[in-house]
C-alpha positions, 0 to 999 in steps of 0.5 A: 693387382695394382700397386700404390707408392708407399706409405705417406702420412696424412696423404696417400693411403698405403694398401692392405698388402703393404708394411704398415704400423701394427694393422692390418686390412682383408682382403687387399683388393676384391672384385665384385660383379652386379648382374642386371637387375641386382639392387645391390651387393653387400661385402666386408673389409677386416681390419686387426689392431696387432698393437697394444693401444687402443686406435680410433679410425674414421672409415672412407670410400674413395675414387682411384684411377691409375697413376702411369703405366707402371700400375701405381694408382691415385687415390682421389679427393672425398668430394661426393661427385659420382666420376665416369669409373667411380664407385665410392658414390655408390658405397654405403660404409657401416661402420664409418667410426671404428675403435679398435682396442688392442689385439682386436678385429672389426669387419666394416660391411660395405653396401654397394648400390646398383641403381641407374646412375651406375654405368655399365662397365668398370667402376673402381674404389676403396675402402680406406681407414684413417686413424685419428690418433691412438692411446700412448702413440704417435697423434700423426694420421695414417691411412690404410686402404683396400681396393675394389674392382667392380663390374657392372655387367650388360653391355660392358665393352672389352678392347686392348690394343698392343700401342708398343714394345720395347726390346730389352738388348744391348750390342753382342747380347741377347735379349734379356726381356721386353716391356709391352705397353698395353692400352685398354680401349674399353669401359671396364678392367682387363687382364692381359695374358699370352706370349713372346717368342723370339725366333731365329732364320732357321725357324727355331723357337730360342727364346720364350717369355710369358705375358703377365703371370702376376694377373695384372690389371689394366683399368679401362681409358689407361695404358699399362706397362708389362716387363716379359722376362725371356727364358732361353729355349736353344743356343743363340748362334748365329748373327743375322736377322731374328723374328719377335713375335707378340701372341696376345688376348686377355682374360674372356676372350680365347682367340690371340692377336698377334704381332711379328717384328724384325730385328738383327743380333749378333750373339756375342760367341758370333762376334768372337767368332768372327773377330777370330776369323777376321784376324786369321784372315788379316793375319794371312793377308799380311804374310801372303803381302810380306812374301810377295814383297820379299820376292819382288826384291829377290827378283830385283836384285837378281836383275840388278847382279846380271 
């Protein structure tokens, strides 16, 4: 799922997963599905005073969209405005207040409305929980969210596009990994998965990495970054020109697209090998130049003695 910075007071909201000071929330992130003709849903956030204070929370739905393509998100301003991916419009929060005596659990029941105004496709907010003070602590706010990823089904449209790759190397070493930059071209979040396999001239497969194992999600209009760690499968030998082949789809769609680029390498017990070689050669080379030239002077003082 997708990360946020971490803890800003009286700013950012930190989500459920994250450190904060003696709460926590359930789940982390959710994703809840409307079928067509649902009026609407009902789900819960939980929340645990793990303190010995009594804290009180005013409870918000908020917009989020992505930050960059490291998966961060943004959350945005409470200002009533239904927004194209938005979905705190449509969230009804009961309820909005909580006060949580220590050691004490609340579930806050969150209604979501499936009326007209809500697009087909990918709608995203949270659910935050900002502290208005606490008994015998800091009076500084904090926020705390949990994320919701809706989906609102009949006509959803999912695209991903590969827009670019970096290959992770350095001279006379091989590949560590490669970060692909995924952009979701449709209206509702993806899951990328597949795979990355290096290949050398002979046709063996020597390095393989596995494209997104944390399920990482790419919200729709956004691009996303995603490191693949290489795993080595056979020895890197031989210098030459090597084959990077990228085998991917995301989740609800079986068939794989696929891209195949070139690139040289010159494993580093190539180099060696071939700096020995080349100093035997200039080794012989210079013994051979002497010996000609030491007989060239023989012969020299021979002719000059008769």
């Amino acid at each position: 799922m997708a990360s946020a910075c971490g803890l800003f007071f009286a700013s950012q909201p930190v989500l459920a997963g994250e450190g904060n000071p003696g709460f926590t929330l359930s789940p982390f992130s959710q994703e809840i599905i409307l079928e067509p003709g649902q009026q609407e849903t009902e789900f819960s956030v939980s929340i645990e005073n793990t303190t010995e204070a009594e804290a009180d929370f005013r409870v918000l739905a908020l917009d989020f969209t992505a930050r960059d393509d490291s998966g961060g998100v943004t959350f945005l301003a409470a200002d009533g405005q239904p927004r194209k991916y938005g979905l705190a419009a449509w969230m009804e929060l009961e309820p909005d207040v909580l006060v949580l005596g220590p050691r004490e659990k609340k579930d806050v029941i969150v209604t979501l409305k499936n009326d007209e105004s809500l697009s087909v496709g990918g709608h995203y907010g949270a659910i935050v929980f900002r502290m208005e003070g606490a008994s015998g602590s800091s009076p500084v706010a904090f926020k705390l969210a949990s994320l919701v990823f809706a989906r609102k089904a009949g006509g959803e449209e999912s695209k991903m596009e590969l827009q670019g790759q970096e290959l992770q190397t350095r001279f006379l070493k091989n590949p560590d990994g490669i970060k692909l930059f995924f952009q979701n071209t449709g209206n509702t979040h993806l899951v990328p998965r597949g795979i990355v396999r290096v290949v050398d001239f002979f046709g063996r497969e020597v390095l393989r990495g596995i494209i997104n194992p944390e399920s990482a999600i790419i919200l729709p209009e956004t691009t996303r970054s995603f490191p693949v760690t290489f795993q080595k499968l056979s020895a890197i030998i031989f210098p030459g020109r090597y084959t990077l082949s990228v085998e991917y789809r995301f989740d609800g769609r079986d068939d794989f697209a696929m891209r195949k680029t070139g690139f040289n390498l010159i494993p580093m017990g190539s180099a060696i090998i071939i700096i020995a070689i080349t100093a035997v050669i200039i080794a012989v080379i210079r013994i051979l130049w002497r010996k000609i030239k030491n007989k060239d002077k023989k012969a020299q003082m021979k002719d000059g003695k008769s």
